[in-house]
C-alpha positions in Angstrom: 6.6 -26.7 7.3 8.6 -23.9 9.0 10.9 -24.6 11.9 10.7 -21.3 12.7 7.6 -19.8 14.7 5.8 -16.4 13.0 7.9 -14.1 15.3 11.3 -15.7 14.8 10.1 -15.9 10.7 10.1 -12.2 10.7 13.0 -11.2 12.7 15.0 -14.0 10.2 13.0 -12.3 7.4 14.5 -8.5 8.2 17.9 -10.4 8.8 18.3 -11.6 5.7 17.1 -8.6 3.7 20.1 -7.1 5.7 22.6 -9.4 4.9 21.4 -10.0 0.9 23.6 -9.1 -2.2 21.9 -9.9 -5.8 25.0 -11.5 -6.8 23.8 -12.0 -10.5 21.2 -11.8 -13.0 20.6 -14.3 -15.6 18.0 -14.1 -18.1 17.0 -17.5 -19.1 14.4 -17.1 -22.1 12.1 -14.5 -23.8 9.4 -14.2 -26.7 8.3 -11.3 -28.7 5.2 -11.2 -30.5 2.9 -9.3 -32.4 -0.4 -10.5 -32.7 -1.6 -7.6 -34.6 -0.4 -4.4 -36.2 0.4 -1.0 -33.4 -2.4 1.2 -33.1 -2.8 4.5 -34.4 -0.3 7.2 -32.7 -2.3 8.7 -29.9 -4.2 5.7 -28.9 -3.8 4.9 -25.6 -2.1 1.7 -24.2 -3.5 -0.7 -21.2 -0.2 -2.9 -19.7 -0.7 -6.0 -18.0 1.9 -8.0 -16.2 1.7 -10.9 -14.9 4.8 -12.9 -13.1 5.3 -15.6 -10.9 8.3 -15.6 -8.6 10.2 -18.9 -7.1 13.3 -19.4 -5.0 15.0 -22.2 -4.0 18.7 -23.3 -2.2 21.5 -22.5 -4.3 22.7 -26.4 -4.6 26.1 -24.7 -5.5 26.5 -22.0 -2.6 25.0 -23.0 1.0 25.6 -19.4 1.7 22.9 -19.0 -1.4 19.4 -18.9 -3.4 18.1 -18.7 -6.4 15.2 -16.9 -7.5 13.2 -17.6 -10.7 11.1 -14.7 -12.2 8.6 -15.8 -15.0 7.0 -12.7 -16.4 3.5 -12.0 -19.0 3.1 -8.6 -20.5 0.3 -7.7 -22.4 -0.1 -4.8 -24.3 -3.7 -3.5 -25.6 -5.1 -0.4 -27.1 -8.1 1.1 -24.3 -10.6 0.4 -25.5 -14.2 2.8 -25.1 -16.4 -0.1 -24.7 -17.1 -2.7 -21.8 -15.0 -5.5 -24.3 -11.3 -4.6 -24.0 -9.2 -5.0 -27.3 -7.1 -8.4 -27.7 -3.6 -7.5 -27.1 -1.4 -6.3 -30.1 2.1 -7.2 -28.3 2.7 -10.5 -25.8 6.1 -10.9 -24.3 7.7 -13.4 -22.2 10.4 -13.1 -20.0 12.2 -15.6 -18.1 15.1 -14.4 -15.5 17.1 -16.0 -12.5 18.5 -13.9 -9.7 21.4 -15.6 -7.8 21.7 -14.0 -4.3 24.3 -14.5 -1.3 23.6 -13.7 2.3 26.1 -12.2 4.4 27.9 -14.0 7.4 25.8 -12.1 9.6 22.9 -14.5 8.3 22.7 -16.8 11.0 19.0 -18.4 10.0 18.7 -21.6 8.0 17.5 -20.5 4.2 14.3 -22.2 4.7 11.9 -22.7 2.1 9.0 -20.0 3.8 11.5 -17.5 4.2 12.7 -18.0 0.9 9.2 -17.8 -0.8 8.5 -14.5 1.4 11.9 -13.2 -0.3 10.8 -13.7 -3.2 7.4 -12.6 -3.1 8.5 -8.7 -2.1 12.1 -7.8 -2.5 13.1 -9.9 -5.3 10.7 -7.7 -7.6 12.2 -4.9 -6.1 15.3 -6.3 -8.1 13.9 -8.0 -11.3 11.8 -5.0 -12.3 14.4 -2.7 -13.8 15.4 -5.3 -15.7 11.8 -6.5 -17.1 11.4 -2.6 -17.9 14.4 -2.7 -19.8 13.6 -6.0 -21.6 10.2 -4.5 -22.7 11.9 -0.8 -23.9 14.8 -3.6 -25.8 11.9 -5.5 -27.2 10.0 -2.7 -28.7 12.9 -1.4 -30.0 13.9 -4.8 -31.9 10.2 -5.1 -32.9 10.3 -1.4 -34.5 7.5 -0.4 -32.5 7.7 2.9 -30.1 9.1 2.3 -26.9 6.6 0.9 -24.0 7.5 1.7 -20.7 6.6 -0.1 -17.8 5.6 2.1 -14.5 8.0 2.1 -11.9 7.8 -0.2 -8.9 6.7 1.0 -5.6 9.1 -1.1 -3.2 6.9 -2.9 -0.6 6.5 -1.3 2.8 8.6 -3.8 5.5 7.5 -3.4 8.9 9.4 -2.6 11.3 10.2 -5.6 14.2 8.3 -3.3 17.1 5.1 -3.1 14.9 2.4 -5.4 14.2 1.7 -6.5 11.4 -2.1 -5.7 11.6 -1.6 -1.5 12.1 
């Protein structure tokens, strides 16, 4: 459980995405693989991505945390009917973020802050690279490129403003 109470969470929250640097990104493991041959040029595509997201201490920096991205894509010709089509392409990609905080960062890196971390602005920071993983992918596969969409960055309130507006 937090030591710190909801309004001292967010005020450590908008701290330390202040004082943040992604000090390095590691990917850790992926997987290509076609379950079935590219559709037709001209067919449509359906994209689904699925990731889970997990920080932690850095146990070798106490001014540091690690972030662990696990990502699913999916990739599927639409489909007309109610059914949709089995995917044609799976990939899995595995990726750590190391991140620093700045000496400004006077909060303990507790675990709730950690998780809300990296829950918003870590994607912010791992999606460029899972887009280029999927266009590097496709390309190693022979297939035409798939692009992910790009990421809307999450809206952070601001300190005066609640968070129910």
């Amino acid at each position: 459980m937090s030591a710190l109470s909801v309004k001292e969470m967010g005020a450590a929250f908008r701290l330390l995405v202040q004082e943040v640097e992604l000090a390095g990104m590691t990917p850790l493991g992926y997987l290509a693989r076609m379950a079935k041959a590219y559709p037709e040029p001209g067919t449509g595509l359906e994209t689904d991505v699925k990731s889970v997201l997990a920080a932690a201490p850095d146990a070798t920096n106490e001014r540091g945390f690690l972030v662990r991205g696990d990502f699913i894509i999916s990739v599927r010709a639409e489909s007309a009917s109610d059914k949709p089509e089995e995917p044609f392409l799976k990939l899995r990609y595995t990726v750590l973020g190391q991140y620093v905080v700045g000496e400004g960062f006077t909060h303990a890196l507790e675990d709730a802050l950690l998780k809300q971390f990296a829950e918003t602005n870590a994607m912010v920071h791992f999606w460029p690279y899972l887009r280029s993983f999927v266009s590097g992918a496709c390309g190693e596969l022979n297939i035409p490129p798939i692009m992910l969409p790009l990421l809307k960055p999450p809206k952070i309130l601001p300190a005066s403003q609640p968070a129910d507006e």
